[in-house]
C-alpha positions in Angstrom: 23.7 -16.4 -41.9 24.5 -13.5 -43.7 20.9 -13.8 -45.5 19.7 -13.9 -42.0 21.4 -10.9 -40.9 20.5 -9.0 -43.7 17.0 -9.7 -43.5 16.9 -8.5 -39.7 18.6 -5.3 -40.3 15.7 -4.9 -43.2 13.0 -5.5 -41.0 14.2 -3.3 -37.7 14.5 -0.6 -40.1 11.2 -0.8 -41.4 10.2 -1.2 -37.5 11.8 2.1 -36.9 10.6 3.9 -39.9 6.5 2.8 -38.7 6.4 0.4 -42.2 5.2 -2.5 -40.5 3.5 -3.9 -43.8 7.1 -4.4 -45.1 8.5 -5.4 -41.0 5.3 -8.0 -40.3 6.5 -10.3 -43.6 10.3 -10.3 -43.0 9.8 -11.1 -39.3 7.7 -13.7 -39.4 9.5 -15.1 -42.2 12.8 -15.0 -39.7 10.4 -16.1 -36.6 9.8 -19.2 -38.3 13.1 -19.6 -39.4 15.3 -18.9 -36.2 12.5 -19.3 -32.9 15.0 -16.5 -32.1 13.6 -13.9 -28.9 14.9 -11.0 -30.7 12.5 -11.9 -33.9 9.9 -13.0 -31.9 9.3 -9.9 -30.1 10.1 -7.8 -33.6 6.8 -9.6 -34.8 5.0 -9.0 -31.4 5.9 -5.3 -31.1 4.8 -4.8 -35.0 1.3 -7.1 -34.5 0.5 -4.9 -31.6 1.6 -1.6 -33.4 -1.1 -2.6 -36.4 -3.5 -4.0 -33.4 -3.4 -7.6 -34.2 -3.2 -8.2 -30.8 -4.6 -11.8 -31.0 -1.3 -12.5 -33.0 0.5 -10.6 -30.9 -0.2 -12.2 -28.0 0.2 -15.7 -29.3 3.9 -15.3 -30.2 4.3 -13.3 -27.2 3.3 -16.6 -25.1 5.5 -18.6 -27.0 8.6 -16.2 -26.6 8.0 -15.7 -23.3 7.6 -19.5 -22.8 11.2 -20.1 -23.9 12.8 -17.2 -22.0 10.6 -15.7 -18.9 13.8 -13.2 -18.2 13.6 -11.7 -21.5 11.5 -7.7 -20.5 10.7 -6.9 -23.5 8.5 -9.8 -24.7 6.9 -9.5 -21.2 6.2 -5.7 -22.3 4.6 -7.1 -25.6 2.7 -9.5 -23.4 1.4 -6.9 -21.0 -0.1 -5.0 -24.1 -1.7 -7.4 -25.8 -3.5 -8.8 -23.1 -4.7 -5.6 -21.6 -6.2 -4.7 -24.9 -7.4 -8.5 -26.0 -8.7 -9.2 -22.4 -8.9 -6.1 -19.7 -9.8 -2.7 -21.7 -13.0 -3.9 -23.2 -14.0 -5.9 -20.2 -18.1 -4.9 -19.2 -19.7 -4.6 -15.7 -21.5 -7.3 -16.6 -18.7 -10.0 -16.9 -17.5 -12.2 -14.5 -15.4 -10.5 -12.0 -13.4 -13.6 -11.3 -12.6 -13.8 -15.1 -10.8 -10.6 -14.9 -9.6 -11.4 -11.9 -8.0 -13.9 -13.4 -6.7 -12.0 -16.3 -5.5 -9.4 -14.3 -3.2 -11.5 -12.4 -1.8 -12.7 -15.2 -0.9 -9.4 -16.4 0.6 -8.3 -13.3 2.9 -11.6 -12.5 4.4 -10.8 -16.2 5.1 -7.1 -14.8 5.6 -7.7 -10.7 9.8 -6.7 -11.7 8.3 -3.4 -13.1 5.0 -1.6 -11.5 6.0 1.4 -14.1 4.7 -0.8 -16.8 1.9 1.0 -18.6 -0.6 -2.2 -18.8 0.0 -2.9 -15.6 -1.2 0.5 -14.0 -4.1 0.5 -17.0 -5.4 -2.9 -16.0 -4.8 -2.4 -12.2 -7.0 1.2 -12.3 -9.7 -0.9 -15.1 -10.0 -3.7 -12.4 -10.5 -0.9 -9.7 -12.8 0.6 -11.6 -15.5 -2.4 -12.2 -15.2 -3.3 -8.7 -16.2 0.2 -7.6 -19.5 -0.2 -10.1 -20.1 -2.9 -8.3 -19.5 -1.9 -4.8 -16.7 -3.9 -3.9 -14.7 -1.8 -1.9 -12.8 -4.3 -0.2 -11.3 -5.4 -3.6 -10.9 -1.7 -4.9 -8.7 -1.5 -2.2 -6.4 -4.9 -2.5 -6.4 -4.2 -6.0 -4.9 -0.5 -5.2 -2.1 -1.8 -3.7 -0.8 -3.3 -6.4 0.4 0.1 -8.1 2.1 3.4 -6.9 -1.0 5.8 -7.9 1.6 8.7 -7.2 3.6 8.3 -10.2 0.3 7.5 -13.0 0.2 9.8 -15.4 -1.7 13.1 -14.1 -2.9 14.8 -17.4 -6.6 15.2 -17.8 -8.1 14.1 -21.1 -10.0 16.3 -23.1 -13.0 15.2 -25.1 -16.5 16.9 -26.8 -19.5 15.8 -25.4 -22.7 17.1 -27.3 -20.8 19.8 -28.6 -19.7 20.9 -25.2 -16.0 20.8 -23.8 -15.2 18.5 -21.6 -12.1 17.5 -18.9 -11.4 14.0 -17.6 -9.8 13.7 -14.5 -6.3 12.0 -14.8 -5.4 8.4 -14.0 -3.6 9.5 -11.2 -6.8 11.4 -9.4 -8.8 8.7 -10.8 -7.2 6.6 -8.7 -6.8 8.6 -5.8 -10.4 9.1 -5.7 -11.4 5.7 -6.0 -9.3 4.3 -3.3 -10.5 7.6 -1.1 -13.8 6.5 -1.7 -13.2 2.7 -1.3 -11.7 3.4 2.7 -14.9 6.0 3.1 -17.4 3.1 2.2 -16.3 1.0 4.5 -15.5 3.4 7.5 -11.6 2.9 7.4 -11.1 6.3 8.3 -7.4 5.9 9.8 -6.5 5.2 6.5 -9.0 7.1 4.3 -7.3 10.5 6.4 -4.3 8.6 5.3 -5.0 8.8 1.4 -6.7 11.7 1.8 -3.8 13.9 2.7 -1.7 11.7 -0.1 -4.2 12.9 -2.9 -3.8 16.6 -1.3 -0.1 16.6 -2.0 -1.0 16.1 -5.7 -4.4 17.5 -5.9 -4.8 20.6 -3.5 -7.6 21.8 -4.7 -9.9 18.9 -5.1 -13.1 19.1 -3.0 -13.6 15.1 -2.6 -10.0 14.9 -1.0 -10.7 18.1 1.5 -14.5 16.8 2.4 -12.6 13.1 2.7 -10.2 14.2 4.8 -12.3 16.1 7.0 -14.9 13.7 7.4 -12.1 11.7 8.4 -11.2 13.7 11.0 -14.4 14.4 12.4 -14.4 10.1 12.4 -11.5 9.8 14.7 -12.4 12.1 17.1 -11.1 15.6 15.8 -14.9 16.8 15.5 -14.2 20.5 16.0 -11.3 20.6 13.3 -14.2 18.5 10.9 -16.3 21.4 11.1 -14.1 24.2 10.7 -12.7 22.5 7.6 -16.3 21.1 6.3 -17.8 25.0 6.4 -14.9 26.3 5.0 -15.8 24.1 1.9 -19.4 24.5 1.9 -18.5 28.3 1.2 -17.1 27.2 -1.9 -19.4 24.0 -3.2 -22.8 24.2 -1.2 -23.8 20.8 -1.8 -26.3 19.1 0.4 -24.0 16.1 1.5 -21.6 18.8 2.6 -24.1 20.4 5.1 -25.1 16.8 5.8 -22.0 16.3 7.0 -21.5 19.5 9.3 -24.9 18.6 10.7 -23.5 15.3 11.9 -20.6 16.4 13.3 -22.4 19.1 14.9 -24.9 16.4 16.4 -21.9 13.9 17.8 -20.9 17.1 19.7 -24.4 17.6 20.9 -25.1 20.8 19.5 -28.9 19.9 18.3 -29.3 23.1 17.3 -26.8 23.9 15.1 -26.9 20.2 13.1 -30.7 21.0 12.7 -29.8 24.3 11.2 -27.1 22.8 8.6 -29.2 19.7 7.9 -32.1 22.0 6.7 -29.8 23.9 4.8 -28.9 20.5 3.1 -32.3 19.6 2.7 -32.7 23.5 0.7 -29.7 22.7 -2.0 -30.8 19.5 -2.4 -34.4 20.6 -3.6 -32.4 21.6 -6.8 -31.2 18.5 -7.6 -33.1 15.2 -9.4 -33.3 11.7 -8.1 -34.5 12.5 -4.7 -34.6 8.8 -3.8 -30.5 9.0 -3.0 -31.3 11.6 -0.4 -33.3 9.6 1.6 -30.4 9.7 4.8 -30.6 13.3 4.7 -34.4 13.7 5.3 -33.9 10.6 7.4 -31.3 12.9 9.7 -33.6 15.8 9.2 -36.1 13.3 11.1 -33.4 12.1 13.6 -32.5 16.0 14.8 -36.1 17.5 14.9 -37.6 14.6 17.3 -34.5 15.4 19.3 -35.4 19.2 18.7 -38.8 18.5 20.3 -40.9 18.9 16.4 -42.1 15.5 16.5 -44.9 16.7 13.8 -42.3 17.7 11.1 -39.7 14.9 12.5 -42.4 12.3 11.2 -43.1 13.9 8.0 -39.2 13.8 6.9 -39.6 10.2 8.1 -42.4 9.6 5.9 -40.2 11.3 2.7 -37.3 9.5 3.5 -39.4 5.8 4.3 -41.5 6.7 0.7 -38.6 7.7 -1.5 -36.5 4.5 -1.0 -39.9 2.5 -1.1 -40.8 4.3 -4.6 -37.1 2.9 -5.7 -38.2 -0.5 -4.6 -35.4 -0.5 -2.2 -35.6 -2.1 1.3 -36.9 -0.7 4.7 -33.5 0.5 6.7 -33.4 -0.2 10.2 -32.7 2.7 11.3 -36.0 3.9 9.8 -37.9 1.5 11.1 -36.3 2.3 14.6 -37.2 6.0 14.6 -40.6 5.5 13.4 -41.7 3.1 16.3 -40.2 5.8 18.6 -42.1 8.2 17.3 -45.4 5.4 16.9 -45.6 7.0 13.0 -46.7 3.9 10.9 -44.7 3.7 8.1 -47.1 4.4 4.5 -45.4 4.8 1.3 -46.7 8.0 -0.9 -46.7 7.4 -4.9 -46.7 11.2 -5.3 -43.5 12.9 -3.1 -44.0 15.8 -5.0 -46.7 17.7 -2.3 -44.8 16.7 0.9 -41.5 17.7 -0.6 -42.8 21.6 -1.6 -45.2 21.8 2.2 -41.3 20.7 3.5 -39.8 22.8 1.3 -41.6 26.6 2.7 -40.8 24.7 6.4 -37.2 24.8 5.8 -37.4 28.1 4.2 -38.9 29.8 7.3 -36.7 27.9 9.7 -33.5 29.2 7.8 -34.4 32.7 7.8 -36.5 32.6 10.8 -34.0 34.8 12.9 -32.2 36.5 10.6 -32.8 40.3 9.2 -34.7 41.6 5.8 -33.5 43.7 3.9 -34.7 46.3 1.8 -33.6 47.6 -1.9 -33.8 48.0 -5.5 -32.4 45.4 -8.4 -29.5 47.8 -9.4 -29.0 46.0 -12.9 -28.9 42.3 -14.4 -25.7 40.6 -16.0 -26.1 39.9 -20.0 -26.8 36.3 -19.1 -29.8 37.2 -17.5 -29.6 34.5 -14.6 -28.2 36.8 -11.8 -27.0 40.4 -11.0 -26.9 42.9 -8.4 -29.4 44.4 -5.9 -28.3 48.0 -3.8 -29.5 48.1 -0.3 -31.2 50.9 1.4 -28.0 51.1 3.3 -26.5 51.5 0.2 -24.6 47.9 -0.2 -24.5 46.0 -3.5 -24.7 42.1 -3.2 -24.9 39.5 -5.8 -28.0 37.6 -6.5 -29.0 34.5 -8.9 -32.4 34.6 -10.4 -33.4 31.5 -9.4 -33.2 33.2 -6.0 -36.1 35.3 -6.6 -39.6 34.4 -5.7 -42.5 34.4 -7.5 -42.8 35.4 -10.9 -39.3 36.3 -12.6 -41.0 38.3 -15.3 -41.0 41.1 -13.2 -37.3 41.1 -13.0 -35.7 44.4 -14.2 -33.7 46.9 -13.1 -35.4 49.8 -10.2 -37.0 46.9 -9.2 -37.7 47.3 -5.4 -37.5 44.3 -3.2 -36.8 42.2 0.0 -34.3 39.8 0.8 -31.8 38.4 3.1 -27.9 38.0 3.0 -26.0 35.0 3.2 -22.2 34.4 3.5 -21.1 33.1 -0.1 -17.6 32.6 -1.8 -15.9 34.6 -4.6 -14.1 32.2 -6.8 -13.5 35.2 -9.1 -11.7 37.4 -6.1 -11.0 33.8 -4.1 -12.3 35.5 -0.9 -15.2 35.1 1.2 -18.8 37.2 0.2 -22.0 37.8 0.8 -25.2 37.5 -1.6 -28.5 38.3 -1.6 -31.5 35.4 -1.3 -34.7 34.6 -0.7 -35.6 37.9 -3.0 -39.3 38.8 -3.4 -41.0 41.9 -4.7 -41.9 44.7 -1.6 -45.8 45.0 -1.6 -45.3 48.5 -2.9 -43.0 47.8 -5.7 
């Protein structure tokens, strides 16, 4: 017994100390001897620290197997089966495999939902079901850890030489659960998460646009707009004026959602994969037959019914719907490229249709070359981005006298609201 002892004390020492060449010998050695819990889980805890997790988890079974009480083989468990069976796991296994391994993992940790491998295989599980669109299991499977308290520091990592932040598990999580309730129009409780994730994550855009979607979903339409515009001033992505325009068309204001939704339609001409916008130019559709422009109504038709038909994606219904309304027969263009730019100068003429030129001179360009500042005639300086300029951006420089218009923007430098110059072109007598 004293041998016994002896060699125990040996090998937690060398556990301590990180020497699990020296630990792994001893304790198996007293493992085979004893089939005592305490030397069992000595051997687990070293396998898993030199990632012979295989090993690990076999003795872990067979500890856990003779005492199902005992917490620290189940924590030796937990880890070697998350990292034997969950972490690896690809979207194109079987769900109900992991399924099945996932439950087993968290029926070995349902005493403590603070155990790492539980939240890791919980938020892994969550994860493949949101690749594949299973929203109603990304949300049972939420339920099944507090996302509050997961770890909320962002990982860093270089990507092609470039710097790069990963969210945290715990906005990770928030985001996919958000997501999960927006998917499948639970907005009750997608307002519900959504002002959860705001506690922790203020500043997120996702959680604000979720949460006022939300809104807007339950009735409080007014307060979704206010709360939508005040982000598009600070992320002017299509979907966001998408979703104004919405609003603004369940409140009847034709008008106004036809102004927003062309304003979508403009930001999203800067971004790839145009077949994922095919809703938009479908609402575009929607509010200009309602507008009483059944001519460009049908043409947004056609882009939307030809860019999910060049995906090889089914004919919606509500496509289908419209275009009978409108007797347009529905013909799928190879080549999206021409209707998209003749589109393209329509919505450019309806958004600045009624508002004032101005008049000035390109007062001088930032060192990066893609924006600077133009001076009014009335003496005003406003921002500008190069890409803003029409026509040939050769002719860029500084003296430079040109037309444009002005449209609200957002500081993030002063955090306050601003206005900048667009739509710039040379004046005829520049």
């Amino acid at each position: 017994m004293i041998d016994l002892k002896v060699k125990r004390d040996q090998a937690t020492l060398f556990r301590k100390q990180g020497r699990f060449d020296k630990a792994i010998p001893l304790f198996e050695e007293l493992w085979n001897e004893t089939k005592d819990k305490w030397d069992g889980w000595g051997l687990a805890n070293c396998l898993c620290k030199t990632k012979d997790f295989e090993k690990a988890l076999n003795i872990s079974k067979e500890v856990y197997k003779a005492d199902t009480d005992f917490n620290l083989i189940r924590a030796t468990y937990t880890w070697s089966a998350y990292m034997l069976h969950i972490k690896d796991f690809g979207t194109d296994d079987n769900y109900e495999t992991l399924k099945s391994y996932g439950s087993g993992i968290l029926k070995l940790s349902e005493s403590n939902h603070e155990d790492m491998f539980r939240q890791l295989t919980v938020q892994k599980i969550m994860e493949f079901c949101e690749n594949k669109g299973m929203w109603d299991a990304v949300v049972a499977w939420s339920g099944k850890i507090n996302g509050g308290i997961l770890n909320n520091q962002p990982y860093e990592m270089k990507s092609n030489g470039k710097n790069i932040t990963i969210p945290s598990n715990r906005e990770k999580f928030f985001l996919k659960i958000t997501k999960a309730y927006e998917k499948l129009e639970k907005w009750s409780d997608c307002l519900e998460k959504s002002c959860e994730a705001l506690e922790h994550f203020p500043d997120i855009i996702w959680f604000q646009r979720r949460k006022a979607i939300s809104e807007g979903h339950i009735g409080n339409i007014e307060q979704a707009i206010e709360d939508l515009t005040k982000i598009s001033l600070v992320k002017s992505d299509w979907f966001i004026f998408r979703d104004i325009a919405v609003f603004y068309a369940k409140n009847g204001n034709i008008d106004k959602a036809l102004d927003f939704i062309i304003e979508g339609c403009i930001a999203s001409a800067k971004q790839p994969d145009p077949g994922y916008r095919w809703e938009l130019y479908y609402n575009a559709a929607l509010f200009l037959q309602k507008s009483g422009d059944t001519q460009m109504a049908k043409k947004h038709l056609l882009l939307s019914f030809s860019l999910r038909n060049n995906e090889g994606w089914k004919t919606k219904e509500v496509i289908s719907t419209l275009a009978s309304e409108m007797d347009l027969v529905l013909e799928g263009i190879t080549n999206t490229n021409n209707l998209l730019q003749e589109l393209k100068q329509f919505w450019e003429k309806h958004k600045f249709a009624n508002l004032p030129k101005h008049a000035g001179k390109i007062k001088t360009m930032l060192p990066n070359g893609k924006a600077g500042f133009i001076t009014s005639n009335d003496k005003k300086d406003f921002y500008f981005k190069v890409f803003s300029f029409n026509g040939n951006k050769k002719i860029i420089k500084n003296g430079l006298e040109v037309e444009f218009f002005v449209q609200e923007s957002f500081d993030k430098s002063k955090n306050k609201k601003s206005y900048q110059a667009v739509n710039i072109s040379a004046s005829n007598h520049g």
